[in-house]
C-alpha positions as CSV (number, residue, x, y, z in Angstrom):
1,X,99.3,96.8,112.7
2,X,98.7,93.1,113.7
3,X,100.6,91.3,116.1
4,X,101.1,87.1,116.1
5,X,102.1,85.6,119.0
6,X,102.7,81.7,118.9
7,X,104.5,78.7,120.4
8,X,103.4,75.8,117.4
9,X,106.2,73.8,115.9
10,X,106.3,74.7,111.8
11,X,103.8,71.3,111.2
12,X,100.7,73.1,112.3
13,X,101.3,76.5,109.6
14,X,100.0,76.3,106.4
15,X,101.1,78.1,103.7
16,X,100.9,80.2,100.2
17,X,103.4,83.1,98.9
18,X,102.4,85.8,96.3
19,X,104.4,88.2,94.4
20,X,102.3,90.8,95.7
21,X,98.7,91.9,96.7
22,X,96.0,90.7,95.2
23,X,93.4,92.9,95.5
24,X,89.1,92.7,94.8
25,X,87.8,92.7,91.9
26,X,86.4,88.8,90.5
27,X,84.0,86.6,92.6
28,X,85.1,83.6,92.6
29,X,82.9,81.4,90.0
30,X,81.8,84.4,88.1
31,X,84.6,84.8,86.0
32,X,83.9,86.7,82.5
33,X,83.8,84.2,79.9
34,X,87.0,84.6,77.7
35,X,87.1,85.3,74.3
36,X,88.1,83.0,71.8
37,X,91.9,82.6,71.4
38,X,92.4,84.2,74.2
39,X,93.6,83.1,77.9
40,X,92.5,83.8,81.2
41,X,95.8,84.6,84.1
42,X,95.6,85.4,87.4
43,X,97.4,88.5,88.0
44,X,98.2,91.0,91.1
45,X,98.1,94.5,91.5
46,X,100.9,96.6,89.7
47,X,102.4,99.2,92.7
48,X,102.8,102.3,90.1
49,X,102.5,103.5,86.5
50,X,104.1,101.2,84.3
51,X,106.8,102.8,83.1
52,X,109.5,100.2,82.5
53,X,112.4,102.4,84.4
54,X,110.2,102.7,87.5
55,X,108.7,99.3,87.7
56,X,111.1,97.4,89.9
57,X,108.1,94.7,91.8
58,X,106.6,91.7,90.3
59,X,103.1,92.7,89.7
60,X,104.0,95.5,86.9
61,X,106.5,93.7,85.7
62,X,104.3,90.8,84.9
63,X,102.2,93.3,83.1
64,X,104.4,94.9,81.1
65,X,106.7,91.8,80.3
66,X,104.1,90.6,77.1
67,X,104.5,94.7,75.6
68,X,107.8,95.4,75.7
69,X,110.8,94.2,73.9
70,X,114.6,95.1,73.6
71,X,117.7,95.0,72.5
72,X,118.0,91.0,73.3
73,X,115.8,88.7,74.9
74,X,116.3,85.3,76.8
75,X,114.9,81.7,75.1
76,X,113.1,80.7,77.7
77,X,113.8,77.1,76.6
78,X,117.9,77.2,77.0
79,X,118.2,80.4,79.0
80,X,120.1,81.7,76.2
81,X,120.7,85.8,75.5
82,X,118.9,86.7,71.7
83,X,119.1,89.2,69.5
84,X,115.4,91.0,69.5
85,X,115.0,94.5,67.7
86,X,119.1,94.2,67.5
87,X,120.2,92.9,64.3
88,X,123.5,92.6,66.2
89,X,125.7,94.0,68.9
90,X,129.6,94.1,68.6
91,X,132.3,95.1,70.7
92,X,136.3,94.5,70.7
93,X,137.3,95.7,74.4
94,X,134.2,95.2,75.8
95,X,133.8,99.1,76.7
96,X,132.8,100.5,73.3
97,X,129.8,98.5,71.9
98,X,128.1,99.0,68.4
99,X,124.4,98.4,68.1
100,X,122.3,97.7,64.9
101,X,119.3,97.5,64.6
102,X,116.6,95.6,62.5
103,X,114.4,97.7,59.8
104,X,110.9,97.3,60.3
105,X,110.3,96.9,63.9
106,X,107.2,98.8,64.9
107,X,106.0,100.1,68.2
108,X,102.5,99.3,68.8
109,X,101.7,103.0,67.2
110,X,102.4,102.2,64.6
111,X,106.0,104.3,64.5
112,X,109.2,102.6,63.6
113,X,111.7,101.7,66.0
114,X,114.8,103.9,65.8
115,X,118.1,104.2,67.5
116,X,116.9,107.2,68.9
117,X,114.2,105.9,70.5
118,X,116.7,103.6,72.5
119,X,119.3,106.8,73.2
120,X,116.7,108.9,74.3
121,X,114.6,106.4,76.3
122,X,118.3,105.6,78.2
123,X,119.3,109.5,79.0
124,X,115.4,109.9,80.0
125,X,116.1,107.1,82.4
126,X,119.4,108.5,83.9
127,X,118.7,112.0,83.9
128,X,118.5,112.4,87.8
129,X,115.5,114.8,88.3
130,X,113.5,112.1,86.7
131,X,113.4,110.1,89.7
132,X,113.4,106.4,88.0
133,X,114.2,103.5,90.6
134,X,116.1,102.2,88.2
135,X,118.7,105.1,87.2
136,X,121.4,102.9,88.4
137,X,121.4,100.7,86.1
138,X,122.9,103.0,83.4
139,X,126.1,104.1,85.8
140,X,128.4,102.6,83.9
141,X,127.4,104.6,80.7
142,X,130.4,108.2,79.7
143,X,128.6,111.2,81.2
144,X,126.2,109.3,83.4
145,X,127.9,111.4,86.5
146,X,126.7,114.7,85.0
147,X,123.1,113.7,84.8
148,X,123.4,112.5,88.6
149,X,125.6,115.5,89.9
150,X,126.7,114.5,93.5
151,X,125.4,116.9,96.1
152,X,127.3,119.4,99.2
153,X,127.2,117.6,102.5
154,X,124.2,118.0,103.6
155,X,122.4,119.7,100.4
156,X,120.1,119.1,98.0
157,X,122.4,118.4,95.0
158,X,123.0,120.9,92.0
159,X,120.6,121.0,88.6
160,X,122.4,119.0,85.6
161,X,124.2,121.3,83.4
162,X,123.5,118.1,80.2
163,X,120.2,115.9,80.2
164,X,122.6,114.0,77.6
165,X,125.2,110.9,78.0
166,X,128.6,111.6,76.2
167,X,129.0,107.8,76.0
168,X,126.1,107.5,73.3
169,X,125.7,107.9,69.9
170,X,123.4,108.0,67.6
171,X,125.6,107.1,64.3
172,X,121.9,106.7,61.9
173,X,118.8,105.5,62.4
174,X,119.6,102.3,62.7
175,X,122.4,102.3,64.4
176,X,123.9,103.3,67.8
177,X,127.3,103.0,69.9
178,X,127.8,103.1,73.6
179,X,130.9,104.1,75.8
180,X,131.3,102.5,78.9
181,X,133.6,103.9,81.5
182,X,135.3,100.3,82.0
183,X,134.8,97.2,80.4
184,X,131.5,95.1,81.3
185,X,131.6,91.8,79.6
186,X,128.1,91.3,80.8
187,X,126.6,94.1,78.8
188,X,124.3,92.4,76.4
189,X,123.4,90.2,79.2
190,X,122.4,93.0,80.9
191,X,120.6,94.4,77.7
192,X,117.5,92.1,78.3
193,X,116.3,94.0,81.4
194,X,113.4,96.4,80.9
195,X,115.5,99.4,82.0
196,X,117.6,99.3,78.7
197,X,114.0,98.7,76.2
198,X,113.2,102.0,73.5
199,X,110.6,104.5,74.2
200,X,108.2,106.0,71.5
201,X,108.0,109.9,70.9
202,X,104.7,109.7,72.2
203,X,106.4,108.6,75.9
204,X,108.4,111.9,76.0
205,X,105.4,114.1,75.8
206,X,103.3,112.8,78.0
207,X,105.4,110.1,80.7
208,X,102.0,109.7,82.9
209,X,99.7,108.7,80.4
210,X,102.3,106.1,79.1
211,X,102.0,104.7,82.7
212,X,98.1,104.2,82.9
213,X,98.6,102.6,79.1
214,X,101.7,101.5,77.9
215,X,103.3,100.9,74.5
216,X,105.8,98.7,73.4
217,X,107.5,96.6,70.3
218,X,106.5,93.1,72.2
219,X,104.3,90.5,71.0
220,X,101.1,91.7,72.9
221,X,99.6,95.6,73.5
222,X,98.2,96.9,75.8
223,X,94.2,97.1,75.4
224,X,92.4,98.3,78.5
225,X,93.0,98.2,82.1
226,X,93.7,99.4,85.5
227,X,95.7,98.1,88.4
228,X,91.6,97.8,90.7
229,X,89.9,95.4,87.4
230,X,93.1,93.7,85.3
231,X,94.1,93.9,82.2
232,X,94.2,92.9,78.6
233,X,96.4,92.5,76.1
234,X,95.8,91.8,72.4
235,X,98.6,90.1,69.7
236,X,100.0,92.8,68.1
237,X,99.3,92.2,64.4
238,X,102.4,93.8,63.0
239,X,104.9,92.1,65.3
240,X,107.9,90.9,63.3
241,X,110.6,89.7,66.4
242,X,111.4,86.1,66.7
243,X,108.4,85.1,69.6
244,X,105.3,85.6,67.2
245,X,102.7,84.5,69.3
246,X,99.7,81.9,68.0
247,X,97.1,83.1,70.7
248,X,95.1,86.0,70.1
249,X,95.1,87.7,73.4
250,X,95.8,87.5,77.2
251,X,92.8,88.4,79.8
252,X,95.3,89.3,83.4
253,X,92.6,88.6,85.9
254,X,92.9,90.5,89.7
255,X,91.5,88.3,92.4
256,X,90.8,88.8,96.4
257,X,93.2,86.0,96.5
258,X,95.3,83.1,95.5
259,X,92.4,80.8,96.7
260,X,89.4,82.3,94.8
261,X,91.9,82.3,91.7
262,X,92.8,78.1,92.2
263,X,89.2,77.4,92.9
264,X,88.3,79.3,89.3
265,X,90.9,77.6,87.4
266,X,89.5,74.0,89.2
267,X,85.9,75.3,87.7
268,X,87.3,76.2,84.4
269,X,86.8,79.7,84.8
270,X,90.5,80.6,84.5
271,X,93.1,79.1,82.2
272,X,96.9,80.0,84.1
273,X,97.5,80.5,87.7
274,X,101.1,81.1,88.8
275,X,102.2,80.0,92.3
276,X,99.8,77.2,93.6
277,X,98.4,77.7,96.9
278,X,100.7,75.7,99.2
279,X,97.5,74.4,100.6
280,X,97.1,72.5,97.6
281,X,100.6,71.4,97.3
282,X,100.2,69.3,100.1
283,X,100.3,65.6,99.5
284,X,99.7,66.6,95.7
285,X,96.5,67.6,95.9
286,X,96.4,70.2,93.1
287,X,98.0,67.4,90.8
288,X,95.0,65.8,91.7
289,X,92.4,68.6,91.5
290,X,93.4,69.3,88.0
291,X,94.1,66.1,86.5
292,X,98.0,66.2,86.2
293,X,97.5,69.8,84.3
294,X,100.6,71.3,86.1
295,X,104.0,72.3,85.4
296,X,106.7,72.8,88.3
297,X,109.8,74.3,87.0
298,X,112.9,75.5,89.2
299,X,113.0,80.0,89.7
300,X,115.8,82.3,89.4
301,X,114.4,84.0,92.6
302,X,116.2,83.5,96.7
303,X,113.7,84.6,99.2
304,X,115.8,85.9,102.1
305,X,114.7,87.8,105.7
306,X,116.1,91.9,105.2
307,X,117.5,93.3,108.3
308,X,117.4,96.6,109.9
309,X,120.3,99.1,108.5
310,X,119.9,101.8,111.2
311,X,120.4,102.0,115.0
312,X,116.3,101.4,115.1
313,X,117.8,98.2,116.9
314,X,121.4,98.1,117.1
315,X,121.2,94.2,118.4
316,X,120.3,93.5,115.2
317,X,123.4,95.2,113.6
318,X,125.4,93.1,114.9
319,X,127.0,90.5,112.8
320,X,127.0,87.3,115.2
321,X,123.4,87.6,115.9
322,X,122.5,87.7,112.7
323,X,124.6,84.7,112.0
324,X,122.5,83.1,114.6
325,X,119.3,84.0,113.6
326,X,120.2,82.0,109.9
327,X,121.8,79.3,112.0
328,X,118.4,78.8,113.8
329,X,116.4,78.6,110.9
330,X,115.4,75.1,109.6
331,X,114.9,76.1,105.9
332,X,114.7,72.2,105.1
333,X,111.7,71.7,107.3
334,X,110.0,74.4,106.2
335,X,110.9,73.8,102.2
336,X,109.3,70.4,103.3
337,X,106.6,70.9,104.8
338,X,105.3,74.6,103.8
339,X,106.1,74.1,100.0
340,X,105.9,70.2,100.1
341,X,109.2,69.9,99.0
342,X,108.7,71.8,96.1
343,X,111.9,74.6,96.3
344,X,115.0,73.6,98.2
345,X,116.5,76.5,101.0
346,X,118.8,78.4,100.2
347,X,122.7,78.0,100.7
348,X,124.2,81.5,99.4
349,X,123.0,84.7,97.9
350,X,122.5,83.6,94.1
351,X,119.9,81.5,92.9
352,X,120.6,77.9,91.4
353,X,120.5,77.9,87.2
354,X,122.8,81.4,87.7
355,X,125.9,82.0,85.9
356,X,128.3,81.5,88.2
357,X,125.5,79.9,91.3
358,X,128.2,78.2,93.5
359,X,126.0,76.0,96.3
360,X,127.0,76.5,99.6
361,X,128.2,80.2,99.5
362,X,126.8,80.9,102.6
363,X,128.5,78.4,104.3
364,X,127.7,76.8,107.5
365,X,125.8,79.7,108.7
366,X,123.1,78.6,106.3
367,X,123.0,75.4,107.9
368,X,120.5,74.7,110.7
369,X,122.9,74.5,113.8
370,X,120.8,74.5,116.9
371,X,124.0,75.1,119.4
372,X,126.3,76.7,117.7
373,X,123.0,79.2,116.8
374,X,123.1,79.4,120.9
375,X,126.7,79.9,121.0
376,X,126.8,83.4,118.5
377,X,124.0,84.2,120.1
378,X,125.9,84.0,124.0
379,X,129.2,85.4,122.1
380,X,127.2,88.6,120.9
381,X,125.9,89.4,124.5
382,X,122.7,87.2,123.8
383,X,119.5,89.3,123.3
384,X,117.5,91.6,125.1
385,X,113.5,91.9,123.7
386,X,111.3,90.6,121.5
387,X,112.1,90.5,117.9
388,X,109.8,91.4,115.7
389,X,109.1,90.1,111.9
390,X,107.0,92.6,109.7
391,X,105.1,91.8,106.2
392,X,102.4,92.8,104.4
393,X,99.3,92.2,105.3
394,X,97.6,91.9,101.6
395,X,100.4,89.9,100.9
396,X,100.0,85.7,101.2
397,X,103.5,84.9,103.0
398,X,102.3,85.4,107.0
399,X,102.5,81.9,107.5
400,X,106.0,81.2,106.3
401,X,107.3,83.8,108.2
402,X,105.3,82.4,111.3
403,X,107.2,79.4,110.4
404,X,110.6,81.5,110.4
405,X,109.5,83.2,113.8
406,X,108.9,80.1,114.9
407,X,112.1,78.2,114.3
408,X,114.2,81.2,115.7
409,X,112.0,81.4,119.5
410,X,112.6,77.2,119.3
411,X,115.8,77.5,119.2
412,X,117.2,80.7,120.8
413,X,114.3,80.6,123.4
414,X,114.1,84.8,122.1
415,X,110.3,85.5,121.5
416,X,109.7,86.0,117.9
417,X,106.5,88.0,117.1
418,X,105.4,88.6,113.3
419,X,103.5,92.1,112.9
420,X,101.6,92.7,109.6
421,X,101.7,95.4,108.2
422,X,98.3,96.8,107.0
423,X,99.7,96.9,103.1
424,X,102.2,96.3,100.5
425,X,102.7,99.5,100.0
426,X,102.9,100.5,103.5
427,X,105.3,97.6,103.9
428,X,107.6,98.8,101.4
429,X,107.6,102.5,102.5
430,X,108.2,101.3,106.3
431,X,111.1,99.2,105.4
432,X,113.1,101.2,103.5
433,X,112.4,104.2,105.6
434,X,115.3,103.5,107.9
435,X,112.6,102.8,110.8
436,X,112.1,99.5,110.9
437,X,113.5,97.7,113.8
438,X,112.7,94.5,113.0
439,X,113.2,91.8,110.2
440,X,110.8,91.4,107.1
441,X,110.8,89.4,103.9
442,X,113.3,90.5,101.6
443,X,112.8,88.5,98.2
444,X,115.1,88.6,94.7
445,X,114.1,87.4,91.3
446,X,117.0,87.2,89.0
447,X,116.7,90.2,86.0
448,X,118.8,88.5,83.7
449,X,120.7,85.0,84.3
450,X,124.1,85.9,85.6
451,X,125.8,86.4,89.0
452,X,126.8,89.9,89.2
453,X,122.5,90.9,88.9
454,X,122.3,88.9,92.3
455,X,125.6,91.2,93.6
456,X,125.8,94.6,92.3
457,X,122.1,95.6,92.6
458,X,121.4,94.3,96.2
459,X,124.6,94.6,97.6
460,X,127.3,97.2,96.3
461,X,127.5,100.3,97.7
462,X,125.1,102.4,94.5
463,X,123.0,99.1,94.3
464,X,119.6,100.3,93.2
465,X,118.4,97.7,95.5
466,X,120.5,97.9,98.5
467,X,117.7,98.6,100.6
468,X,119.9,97.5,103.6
469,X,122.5,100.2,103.1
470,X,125.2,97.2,103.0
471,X,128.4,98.7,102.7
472,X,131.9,97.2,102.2
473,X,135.0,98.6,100.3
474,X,136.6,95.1,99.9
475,X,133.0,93.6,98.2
476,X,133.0,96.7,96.1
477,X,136.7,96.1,95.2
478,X,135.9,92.7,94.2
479,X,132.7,93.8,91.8
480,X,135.1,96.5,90.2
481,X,137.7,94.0,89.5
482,X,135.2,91.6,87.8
483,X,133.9,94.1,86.2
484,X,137.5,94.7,83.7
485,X,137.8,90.8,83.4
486,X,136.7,88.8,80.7
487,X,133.6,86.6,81.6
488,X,135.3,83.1,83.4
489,X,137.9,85.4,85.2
490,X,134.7,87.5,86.6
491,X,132.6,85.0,87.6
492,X,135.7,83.5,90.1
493,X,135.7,87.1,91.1
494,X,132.0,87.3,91.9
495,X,131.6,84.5,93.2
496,X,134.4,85.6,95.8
497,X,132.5,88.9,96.6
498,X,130.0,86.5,97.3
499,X,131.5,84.7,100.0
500,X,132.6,87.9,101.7
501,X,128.6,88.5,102.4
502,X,129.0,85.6,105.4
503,X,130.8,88.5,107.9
504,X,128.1,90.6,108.1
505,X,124.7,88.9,106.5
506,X,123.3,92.1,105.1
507,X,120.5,89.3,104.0
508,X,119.7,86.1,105.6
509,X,119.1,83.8,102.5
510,X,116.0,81.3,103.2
511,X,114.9,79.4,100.2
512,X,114.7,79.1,96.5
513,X,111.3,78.8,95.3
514,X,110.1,76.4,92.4
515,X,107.6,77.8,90.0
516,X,104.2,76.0,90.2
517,X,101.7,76.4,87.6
518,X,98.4,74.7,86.7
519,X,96.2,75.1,83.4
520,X,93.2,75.0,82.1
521,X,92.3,71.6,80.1
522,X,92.5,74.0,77.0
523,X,95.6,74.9,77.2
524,X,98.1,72.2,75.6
525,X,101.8,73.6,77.0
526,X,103.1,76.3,78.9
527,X,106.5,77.1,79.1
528,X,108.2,79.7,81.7
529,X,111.5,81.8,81.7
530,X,113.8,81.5,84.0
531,X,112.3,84.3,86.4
532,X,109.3,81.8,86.6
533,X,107.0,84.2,84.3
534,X,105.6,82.7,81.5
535,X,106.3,82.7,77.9
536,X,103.2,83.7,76.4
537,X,104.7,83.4,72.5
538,X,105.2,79.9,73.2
539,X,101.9,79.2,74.6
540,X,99.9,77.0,72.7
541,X,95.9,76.0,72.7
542,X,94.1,73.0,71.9
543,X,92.0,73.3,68.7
């Protein structure tokens, strides 16, 4: 583990941010030549199999994002939820919902895509000896509770007597219903998240060598590849959804890091790199570097500091110094100059261009407040030690959250040290382990555009993501209320629970980020979703 001591002001740290680590495997400036049609991206190491239920991190997701398709996906344009492989999904109470689907839609095998495929794919996924990070997400499904039977105090919990939901139906082969066990008028919102996409036979029979090559009914399959050298992805030739790409293939490059990826897009030997080094952001110097061939858009995504759940450091369970801690953060100077403006910090728990975003949830205790940041701090019993800030060390944030450290020893006069942990999977394992004693980067990128997928997954008491073990039974109340109210009634209610997170700050919100991508002088437009990926059927290249 490395330890950074330092006493700068937040001028003197530069700055970059990565989804994840980005690992060896190009030299910068010997770049394989692409083919023709085809684009070049940078890309980071995926942290498991990709399997679309298990695949909860950036890196994988990016990967498998081009391969799969659902239910419904979002026009990256408008932000608007589209039918995909549904030919359409109907429901009267919100509760009982009837899908149908189109004919013709083909996994990349070649097989058809049936309602079976989806039903099977969705019990697979809930079934609870199957382990998938992303069970949660079909809770709300009749008979989800007997694939997840609750466990003895203290014991292991029992075998399911049903690998089967009541609550769905397979009514032909083109058709299926769903029983929810209250109404969710957010369900075909929710629809567009890989959790809820169809699995081939071929998945069921052999889950791990689905994960090392993936198949899907998206626009693009999967070629070759491994998380250590990239991968590519080839149209699919019998795709028939509504984003028919007009490039032939995408070439997801792995690089040592986000530097040796910018200085092979400056040389023309890459044609897409996500996330500009901040070092080049500064005083517009990649604008310049690449001839005005960039795009910055604003991301569903907050970036926020995660806090210690156990007694590891009881100081930092306590609510006022936490409310302290945000107080002493000076997110504008840091948005300003770490990102050069680009982003804007944070002021609640939901990103802006959300369903029910409301600026200035957080209240003043988002605000940089210098004394009253001193006064919490005096009213909790002030604080006793160092506090320490981990993050991975194959990651590209250390020098924001030296900037963070920073701000915090400037202003409570607490010394602030940032440890780095030796990877991102290490860092992962040690922060959710119920060890960690210190802060660490806690970041959010929006599944699908709507409040409650800020909420429920980070912060109710089942959230998949809760890796604080926030708990509160007025929140939760809140979330089950707005869960049995039509849509305007439930964002109010939301939007509420939000509020509520002020008392105890289970997560310090910092910033939201702006998606910054520069292009190759082939490529003629780029458009990105919401989630700041981009949208490779809409990608187009000069003749």
């Amino acid at each position: 583990m490395k330890q950074n001591r330092f006493s700068l002001g937040v001028a003197a740290l530069p700055f970059a941010v990565a989804c994840g680590a980005l690992v060896a495997s190009i030299a910068p400036g010997q770049a394989q030549a692409p083919q023709p049609g085809w684009v070049t991206v940078s890309a980071c190491t995926p942290a498991g199999p990709l399997i679309p239920t298990n695949t909860t991190e950036s890196c994988g997701s990016d990967v498998l994002q081009p391969i799969l398709a659902g239910l419904v996906t979002t026009d990256a344009k408008t932000g608007a939820i589209i039918e995909d492989v549904a030919e359409s999904i109907t429901t009267s109470d919100n509760k009982t919902w009837t899908i149908k689907l189109r004919k013709g839609r083909k996994f990349h095998d070649g097989t058809e895509v049936l309602a079976k495929n989806f039903v099977d794919a969705w019990n697979w996924a809930a079934y609870g000896p199957n382990g998938q990070s992303n069970n949660d997400w079909f809770s709300v499904i009749v008979g989800y509770g007997d694939l997840n039977p609750k466990a003895p105090k203290g014991e292991k919990p029992p075998a399911p007597a049903t690998n089967r939901m009541t609550g769905l139906k397979v009514v032909n082969d083109h058709e299926f219903q769903v029983e929810l066990s209250n109404p969710v008028p957010v369900f075909r919102a929710q629809l567009s998240y890989k959790a809820f996409y169809p699995m081939p036979d071929s998945f069921f029979a052999d889950p791990a060598a689905f994960g090392r090559k993936p198949i899907g009914a998206g626009p693009f399959q999967f070629v070759s590849g491994a998380p250590d050298s990239g991968y590519k992805l080839a149209a699919f030739a019998d795709y028939a959804g509504p984003a028919k790409p007009s490039i032939k293939g995408i070439d997801l490059r792995i690089y040592t890091s986000r530097e040796a990826a910018y200085n092979d897009l400056v040389a023309g030997n890459l044609d897409l790199l996500r996330d500009i080094p901040a070092s080049k952001l500064v005083g517009d110097l990649w604008k310049r570097d690449l001839g005005g061939r960039a795009v910055t858009q604003p991301r569903a995504n907050i970036q926020a500091l995660g806090m210690p759940y156990t007694d590891a450091n009881p100081q930092l369970l306590k609510p006022a110094i936490r409310q302290a801690l945000s107080m002493a953060i000076d997110r504008k100077a840091i948005v300003d100059i770490l990102f050069n403006g680009i982003g804007q910090p944070a002021t609640g728990w939901v990103p802006p261009g959300t369903e029910g975003y409301q600026p200035g949830a957080c209240g003043e205790y988002c605000s940089f407040n210098p004394e009253k940041a001193k006064a919490l701090l005096a009213q909790a019993g002030g604080y006793k030690g160092e506090i320490k800030l981990y993050y991975a060390g194959d990651s590209e944030v250390k020098s924001a959250m030296d900037a963070v450290c920073n701000s915090i020893q400037n202003t409570l006069s607490i010394t602030c040290v940032t440890s780095a942990l030796s990877d991102n999977a290490t860092f992962r394992s040690y922060t959710r382990s119920g060890k960690v004693d210190g802060l660490f980067p806690s970041n959010w990128t929006m599944d699908y555009p709507s409040i409650d997928n800020a909420l429920i997954p980070l912060y109710s008491k089942a959230g998949t993501s809760n890796r604080g073990a926030y708990e509160s039974a007025a929140f939760d109340a809140l979330l089950d209320k707005a869960a049995k109210e039509e849509t305007s009634a439930a964002i109010k209610t939301y939007q509420e629970a939000e509020r509520l997170l002020t008392a105890e700050m289970p997560r310090v919100p910092l910033w939201n980020p702006a998606m910054t991508v520069g292009h190759s002088p082939k490529v003629r437009s780029v458009t990105l979703y919401a989630n700041g990926r981009i949208d490779y059927s809409a990608l187009s290249l000069k003749d």
